[in-house]
C-alpha positions as CSV (number, residue, x, y, z in Angstrom):
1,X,0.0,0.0,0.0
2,X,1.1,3.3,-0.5
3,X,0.1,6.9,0.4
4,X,-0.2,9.0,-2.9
5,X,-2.2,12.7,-3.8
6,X,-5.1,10.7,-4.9
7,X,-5.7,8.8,-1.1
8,X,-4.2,4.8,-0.8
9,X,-3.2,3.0,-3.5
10,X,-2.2,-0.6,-3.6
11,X,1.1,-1.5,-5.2
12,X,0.1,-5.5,-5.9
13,X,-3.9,-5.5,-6.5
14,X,-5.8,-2.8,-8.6
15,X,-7.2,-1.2,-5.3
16,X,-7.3,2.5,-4.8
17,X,-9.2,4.7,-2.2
18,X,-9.7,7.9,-2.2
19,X,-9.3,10.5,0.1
20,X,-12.3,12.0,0.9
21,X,-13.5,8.6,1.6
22,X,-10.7,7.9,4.5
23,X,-13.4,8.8,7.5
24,X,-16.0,6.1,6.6
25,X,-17.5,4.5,9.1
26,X,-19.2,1.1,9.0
27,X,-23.3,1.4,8.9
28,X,-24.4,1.5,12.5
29,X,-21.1,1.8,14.0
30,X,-18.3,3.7,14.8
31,X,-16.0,1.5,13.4
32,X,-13.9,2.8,10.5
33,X,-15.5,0.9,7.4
34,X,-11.8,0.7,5.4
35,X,-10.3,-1.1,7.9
36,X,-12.7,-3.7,9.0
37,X,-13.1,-4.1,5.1
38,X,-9.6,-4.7,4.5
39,X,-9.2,-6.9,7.3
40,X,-11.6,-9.3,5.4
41,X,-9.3,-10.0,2.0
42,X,-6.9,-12.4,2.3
43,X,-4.6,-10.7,0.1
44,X,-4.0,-7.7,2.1
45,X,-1.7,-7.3,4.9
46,X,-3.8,-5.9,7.6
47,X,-0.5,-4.4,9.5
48,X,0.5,-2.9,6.7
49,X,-2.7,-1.2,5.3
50,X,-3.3,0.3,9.0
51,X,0.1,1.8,8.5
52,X,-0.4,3.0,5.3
53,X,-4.2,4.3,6.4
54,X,-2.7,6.4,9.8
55,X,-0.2,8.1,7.4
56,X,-2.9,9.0,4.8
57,X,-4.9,10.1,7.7
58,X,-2.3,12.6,8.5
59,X,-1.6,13.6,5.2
60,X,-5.0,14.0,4.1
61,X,-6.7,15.7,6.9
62,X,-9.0,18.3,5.7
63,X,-10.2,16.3,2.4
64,X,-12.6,14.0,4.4
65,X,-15.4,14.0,7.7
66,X,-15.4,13.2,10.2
67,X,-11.7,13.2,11.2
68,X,-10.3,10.4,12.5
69,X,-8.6,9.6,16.0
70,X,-5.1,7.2,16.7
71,X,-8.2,5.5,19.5
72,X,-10.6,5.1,16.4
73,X,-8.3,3.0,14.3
74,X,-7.0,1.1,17.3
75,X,-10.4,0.3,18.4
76,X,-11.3,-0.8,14.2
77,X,-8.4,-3.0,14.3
78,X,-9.2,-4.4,17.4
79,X,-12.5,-5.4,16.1
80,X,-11.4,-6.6,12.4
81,X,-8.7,-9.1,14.2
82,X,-11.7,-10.9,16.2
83,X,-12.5,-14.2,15.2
């Protein structure tokens, strides 16, 4: 994954978000949607996407609502890793 102008791109699957989208939360939830999505292919590095998503976060801020908090993604995370 990488952090670009556009939002997070993936470098080995055609997968791009943008960045206005980076504060989605799941439907009923405070979780952040990207994550717990993520979390859910088997081809992406969970560890590495977070990474890549707190960076872009940081980058980004401004471009997307509501902002997002270091407690939000650990708290997504938290959730995605459950069985």
């Amino acid at each position: 994954m990488a952090v670009t102008g556009y939002g997070i791109e993936c470098l080995d699957h055609r997968y791009e978000i943008s960045a206005d989208r980076l504060g989605e939360r799941r439907p009923g939830t405070e979780l952040l949607d990207w994550i717990v999505h993520l979390a859910e292919k088997e081809w992406v590095r969970i560890d590495d996407f977070v990474d890549a998503y707190r960076q872009a976060v940081r980058q980004h801020s401004g471009r997307f609502a509501p902002a997002v908090s270091d407690a939000e993604i650990r708290h997504s995370l938290a959730h995605a890793r459950k069985p």
